[in-house]
LUMDREN-411194 format. One record per residue: residue number from 0; residue in one letter; x, y, z negated of N, C-alpha, C in turn. Coordinates in steps of 0.001 Angstrom, whole numbers, plus 500000, padded with zeros to 6 digits. Atoms other than C-alpha are relative to their C-alpha. Example, Ala and Ser with C-alpha at 12.3 -4.5 7.8 and 13.67 -1.06 7.14 Angstrom:
2
+------+------+--------+--------+--------+--------+--------+--------+--------+--------+--------+
! resi ! resn !   n.c1 !   n.c2 !   n.c3 !  ca.c1 !  ca.c2 !  ca.c3 !   c.c1 !   c.c2 !   c.c3 !
+------+------+--------+--------+--------+--------+--------+--------+--------+--------+--------+
!    0 !    a ! 500890 ! 498810 ! 500000 ! 512300 ! 495500 ! 492200 ! 500900 ! 501200 ! 500000 !
!    1 !    s ! 499180 ! 498810 ! 500060 ! 513670 ! 498940 ! 492860 ! 499230 ! 501090 ! 499270 !
+------+------+--------+--------+--------+--------+--------+--------+--------+--------+--------+
//
This chain:
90
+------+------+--------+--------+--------+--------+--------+--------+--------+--------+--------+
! resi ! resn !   n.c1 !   n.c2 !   n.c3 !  ca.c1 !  ca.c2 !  ca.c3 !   c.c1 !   c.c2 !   c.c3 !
+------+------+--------+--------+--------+--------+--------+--------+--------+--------+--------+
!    0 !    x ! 499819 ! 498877 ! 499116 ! 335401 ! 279028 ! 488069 ! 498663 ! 500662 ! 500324 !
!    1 !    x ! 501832 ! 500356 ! 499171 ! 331550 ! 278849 ! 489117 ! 499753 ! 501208 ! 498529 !
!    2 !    x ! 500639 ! 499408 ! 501134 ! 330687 ! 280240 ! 485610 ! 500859 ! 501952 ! 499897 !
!    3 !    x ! 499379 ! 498971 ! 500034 ! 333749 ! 282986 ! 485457 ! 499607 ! 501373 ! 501227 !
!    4 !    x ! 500460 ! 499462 ! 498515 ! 332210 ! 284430 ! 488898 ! 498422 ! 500468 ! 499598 !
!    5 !    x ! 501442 ! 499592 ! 500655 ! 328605 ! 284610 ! 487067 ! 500189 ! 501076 ! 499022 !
!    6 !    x ! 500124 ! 499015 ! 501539 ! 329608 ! 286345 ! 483982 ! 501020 ! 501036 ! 500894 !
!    7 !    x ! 499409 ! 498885 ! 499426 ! 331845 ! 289201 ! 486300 ! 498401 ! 500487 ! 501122 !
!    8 !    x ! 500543 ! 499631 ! 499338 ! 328932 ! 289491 ! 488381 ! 498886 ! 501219 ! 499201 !
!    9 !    x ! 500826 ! 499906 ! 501116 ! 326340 ! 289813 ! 485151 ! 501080 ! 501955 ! 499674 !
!   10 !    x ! 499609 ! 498473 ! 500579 ! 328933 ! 292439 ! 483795 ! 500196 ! 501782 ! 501240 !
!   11 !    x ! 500394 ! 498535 ! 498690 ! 328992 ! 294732 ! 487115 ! 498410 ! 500708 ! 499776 !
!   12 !    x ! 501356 ! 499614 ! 499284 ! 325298 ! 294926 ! 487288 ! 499447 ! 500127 ! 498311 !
!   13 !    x ! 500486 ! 498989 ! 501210 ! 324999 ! 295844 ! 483519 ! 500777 ! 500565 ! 499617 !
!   14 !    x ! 499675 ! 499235 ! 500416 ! 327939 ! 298151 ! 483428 ! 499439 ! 501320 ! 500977 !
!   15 !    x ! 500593 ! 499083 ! 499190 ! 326002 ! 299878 ! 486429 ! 498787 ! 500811 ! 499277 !
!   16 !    x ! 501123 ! 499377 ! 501158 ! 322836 ! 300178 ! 484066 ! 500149 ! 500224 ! 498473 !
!   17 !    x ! 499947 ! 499840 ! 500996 ! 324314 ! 300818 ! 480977 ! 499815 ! 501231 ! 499326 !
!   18 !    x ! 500395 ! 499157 ! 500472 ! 323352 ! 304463 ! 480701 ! 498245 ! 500106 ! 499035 !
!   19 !    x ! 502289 ! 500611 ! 500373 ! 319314 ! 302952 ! 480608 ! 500410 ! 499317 ! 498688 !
!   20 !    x ! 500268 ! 501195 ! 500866 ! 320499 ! 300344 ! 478103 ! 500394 ! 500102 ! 498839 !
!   21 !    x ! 499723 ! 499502 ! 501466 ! 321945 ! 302383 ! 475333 ! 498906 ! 500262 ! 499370 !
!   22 !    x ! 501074 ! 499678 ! 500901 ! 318595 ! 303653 ! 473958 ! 499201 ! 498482 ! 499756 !
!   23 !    x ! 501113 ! 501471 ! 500098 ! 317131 ! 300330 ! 474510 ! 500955 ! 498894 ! 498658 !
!   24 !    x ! 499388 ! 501023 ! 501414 ! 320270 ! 298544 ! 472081 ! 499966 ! 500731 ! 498724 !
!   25 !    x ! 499863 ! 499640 ! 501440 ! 320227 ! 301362 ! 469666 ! 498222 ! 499715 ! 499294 !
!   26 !    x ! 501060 ! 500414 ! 500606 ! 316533 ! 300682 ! 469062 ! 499734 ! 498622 ! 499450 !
!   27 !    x ! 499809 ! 500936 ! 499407 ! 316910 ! 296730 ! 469460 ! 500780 ! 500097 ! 498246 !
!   28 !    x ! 498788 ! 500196 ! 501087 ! 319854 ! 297257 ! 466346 ! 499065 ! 501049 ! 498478 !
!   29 !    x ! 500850 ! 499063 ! 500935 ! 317478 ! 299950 ! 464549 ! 499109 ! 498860 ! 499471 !
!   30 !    x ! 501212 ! 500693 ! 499379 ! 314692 ! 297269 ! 464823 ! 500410 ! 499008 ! 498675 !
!   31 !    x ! 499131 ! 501334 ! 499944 ! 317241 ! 294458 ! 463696 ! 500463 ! 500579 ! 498289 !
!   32 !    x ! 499869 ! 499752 ! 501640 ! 318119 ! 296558 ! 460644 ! 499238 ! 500727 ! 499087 !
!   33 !    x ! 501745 ! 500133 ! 500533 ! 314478 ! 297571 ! 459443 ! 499719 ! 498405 ! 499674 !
!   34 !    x ! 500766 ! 501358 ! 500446 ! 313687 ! 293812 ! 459447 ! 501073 ! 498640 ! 499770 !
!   35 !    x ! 499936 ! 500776 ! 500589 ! 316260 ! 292255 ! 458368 ! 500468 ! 500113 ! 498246 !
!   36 !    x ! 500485 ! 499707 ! 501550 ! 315562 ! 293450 ! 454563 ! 499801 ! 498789 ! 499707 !
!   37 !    x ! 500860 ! 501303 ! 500565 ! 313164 ! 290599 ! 453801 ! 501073 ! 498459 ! 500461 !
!   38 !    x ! 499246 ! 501882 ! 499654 ! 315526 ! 287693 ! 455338 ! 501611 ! 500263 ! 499361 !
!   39 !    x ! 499298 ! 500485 ! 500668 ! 318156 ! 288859 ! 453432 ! 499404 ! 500057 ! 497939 !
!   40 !    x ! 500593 ! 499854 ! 501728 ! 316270 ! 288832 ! 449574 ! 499681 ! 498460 ! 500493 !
!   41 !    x ! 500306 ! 501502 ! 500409 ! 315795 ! 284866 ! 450881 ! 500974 ! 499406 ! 499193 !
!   42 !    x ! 498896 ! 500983 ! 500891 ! 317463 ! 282696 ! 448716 ! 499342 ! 498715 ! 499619 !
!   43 !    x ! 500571 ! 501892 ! 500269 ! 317434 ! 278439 ! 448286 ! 499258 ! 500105 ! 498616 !
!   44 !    x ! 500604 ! 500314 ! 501158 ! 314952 ! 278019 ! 445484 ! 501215 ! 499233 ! 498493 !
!   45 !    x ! 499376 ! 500672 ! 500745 ! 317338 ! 275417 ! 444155 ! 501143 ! 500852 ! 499332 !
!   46 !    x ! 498717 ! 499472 ! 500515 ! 320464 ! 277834 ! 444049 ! 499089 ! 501222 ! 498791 !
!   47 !    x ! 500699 ! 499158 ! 500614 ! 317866 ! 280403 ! 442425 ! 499967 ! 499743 ! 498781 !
!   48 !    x ! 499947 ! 500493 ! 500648 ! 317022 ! 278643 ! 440102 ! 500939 ! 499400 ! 498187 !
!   49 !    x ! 498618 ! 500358 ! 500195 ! 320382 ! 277203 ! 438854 ! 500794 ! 501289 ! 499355 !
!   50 !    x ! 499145 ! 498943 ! 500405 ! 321702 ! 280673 ! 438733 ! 499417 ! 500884 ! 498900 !
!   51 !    x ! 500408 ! 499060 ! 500676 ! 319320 ! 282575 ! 436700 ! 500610 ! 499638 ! 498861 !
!   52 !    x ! 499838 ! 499384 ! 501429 ! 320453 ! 284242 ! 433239 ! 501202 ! 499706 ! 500102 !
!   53 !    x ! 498172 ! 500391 ! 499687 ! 324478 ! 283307 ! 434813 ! 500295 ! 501689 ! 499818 !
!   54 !    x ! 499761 ! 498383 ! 499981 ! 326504 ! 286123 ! 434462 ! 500221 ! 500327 ! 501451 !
!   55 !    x ! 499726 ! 499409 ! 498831 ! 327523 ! 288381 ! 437168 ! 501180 ! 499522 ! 500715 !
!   56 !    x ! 498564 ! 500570 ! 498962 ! 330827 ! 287189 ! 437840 ! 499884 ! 498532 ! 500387 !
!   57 !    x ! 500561 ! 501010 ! 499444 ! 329062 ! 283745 ! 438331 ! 499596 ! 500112 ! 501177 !
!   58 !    x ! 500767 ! 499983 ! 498472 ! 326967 ! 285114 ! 441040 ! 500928 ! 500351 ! 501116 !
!   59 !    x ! 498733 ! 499606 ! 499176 ! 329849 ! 286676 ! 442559 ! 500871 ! 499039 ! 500594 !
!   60 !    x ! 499284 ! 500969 ! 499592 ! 331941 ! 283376 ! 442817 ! 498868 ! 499281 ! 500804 !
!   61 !    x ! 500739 ! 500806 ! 498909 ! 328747 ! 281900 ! 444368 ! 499892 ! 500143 ! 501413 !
!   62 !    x ! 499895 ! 499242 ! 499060 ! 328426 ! 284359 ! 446698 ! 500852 ! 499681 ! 500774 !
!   63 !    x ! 498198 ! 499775 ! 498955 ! 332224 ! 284166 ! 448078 ! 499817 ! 498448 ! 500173 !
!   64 !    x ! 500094 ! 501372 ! 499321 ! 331645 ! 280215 ! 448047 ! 499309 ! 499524 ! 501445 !
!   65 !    x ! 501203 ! 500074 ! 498250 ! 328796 ! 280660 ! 450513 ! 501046 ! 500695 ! 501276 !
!   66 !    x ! 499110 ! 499479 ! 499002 ! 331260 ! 282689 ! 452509 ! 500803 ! 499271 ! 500610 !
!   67 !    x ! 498960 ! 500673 ! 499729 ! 333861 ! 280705 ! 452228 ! 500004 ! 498623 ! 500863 !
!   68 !    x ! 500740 ! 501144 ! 499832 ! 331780 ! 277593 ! 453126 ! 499237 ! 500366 ! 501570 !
!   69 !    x ! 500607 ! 499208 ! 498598 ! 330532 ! 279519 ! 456588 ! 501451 ! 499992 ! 500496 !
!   70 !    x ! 498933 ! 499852 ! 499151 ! 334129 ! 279928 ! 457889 ! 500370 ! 499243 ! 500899 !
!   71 !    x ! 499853 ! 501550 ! 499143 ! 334785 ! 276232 ! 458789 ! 499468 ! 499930 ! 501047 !
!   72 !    x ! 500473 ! 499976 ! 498591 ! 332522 ! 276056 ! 461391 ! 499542 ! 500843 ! 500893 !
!   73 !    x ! 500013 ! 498748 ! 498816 ! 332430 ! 279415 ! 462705 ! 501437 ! 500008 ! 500741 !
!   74 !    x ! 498554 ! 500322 ! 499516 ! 336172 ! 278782 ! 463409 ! 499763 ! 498795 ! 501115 !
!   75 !    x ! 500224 ! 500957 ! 498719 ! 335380 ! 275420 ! 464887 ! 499151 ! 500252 ! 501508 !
!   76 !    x ! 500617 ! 498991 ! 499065 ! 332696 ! 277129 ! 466918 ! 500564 ! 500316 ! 501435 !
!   77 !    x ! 499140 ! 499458 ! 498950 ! 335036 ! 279414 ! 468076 ! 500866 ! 499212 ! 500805 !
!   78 !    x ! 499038 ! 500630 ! 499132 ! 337494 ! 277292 ! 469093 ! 499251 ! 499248 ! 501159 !
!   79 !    x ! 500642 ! 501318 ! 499149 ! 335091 ! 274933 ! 470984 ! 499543 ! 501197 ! 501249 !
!   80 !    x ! 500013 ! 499054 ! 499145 ! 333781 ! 278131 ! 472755 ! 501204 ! 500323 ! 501147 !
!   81 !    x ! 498400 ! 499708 ! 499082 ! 337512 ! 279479 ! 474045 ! 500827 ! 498866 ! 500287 !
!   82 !    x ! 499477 ! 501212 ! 499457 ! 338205 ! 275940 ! 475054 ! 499026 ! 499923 ! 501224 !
!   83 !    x ! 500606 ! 499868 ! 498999 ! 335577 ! 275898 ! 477293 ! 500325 ! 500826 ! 501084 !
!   84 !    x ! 499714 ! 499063 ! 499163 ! 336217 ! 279224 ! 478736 ! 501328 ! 500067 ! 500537 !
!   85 !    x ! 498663 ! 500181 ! 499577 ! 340071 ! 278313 ! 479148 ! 499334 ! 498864 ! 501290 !
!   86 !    x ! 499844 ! 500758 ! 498580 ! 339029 ! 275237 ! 481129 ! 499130 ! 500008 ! 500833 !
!   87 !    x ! 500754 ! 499280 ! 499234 ! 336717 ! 277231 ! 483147 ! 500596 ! 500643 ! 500906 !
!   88 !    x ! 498454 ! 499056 ! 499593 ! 339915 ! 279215 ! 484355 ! 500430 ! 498562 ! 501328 !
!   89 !    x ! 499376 ! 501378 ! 499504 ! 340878 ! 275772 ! 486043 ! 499345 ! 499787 ! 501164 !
+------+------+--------+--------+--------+--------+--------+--------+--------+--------+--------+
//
């Protein structure tokens, strides 16, 4: 309850300043997509490696594996998140 009473308070007192805080997120997101160029051209040495002279539809199934392989525990995540916040309600 303690927490649900923080985060309504938080959102009053930045939907009061949210005229100030638009230029400040569109720069913040400008900023965010200028730099992150270079962190996405990283790639695991090992998978690098491995993949060169594959064809394209190789890289493509790698690709969607990595995806696919990120879901699991963004799901669990989530759930562990909106379990919290349910028995916060309480």
């Amino acid at each position: 309850m303690r927490f649900t009473k923080i985060l309504v308070a938080w959102t009053v007192s930045v939907s009061a300043e949210l005229p100030r805080l638009i230029p400040l997120a569109l720069f913040g997101f400008l900023v965010f997509l200028l730099s992150s160029s270079p962190a996405l051209a990283q790639s695991c040495p090992l998978c690098k490696t491995a993949l060169i002279g594959q064809s394209e539809s190789t890289l493509k199934a790698i690709n969607l594996g990595i995806l696919v392989l990120l879901f699991p525990p963004l799901i669990l995540m989530s759930s562990i998140v909106i379990f919290a916040f349910r028995q916060d309600r309480d």
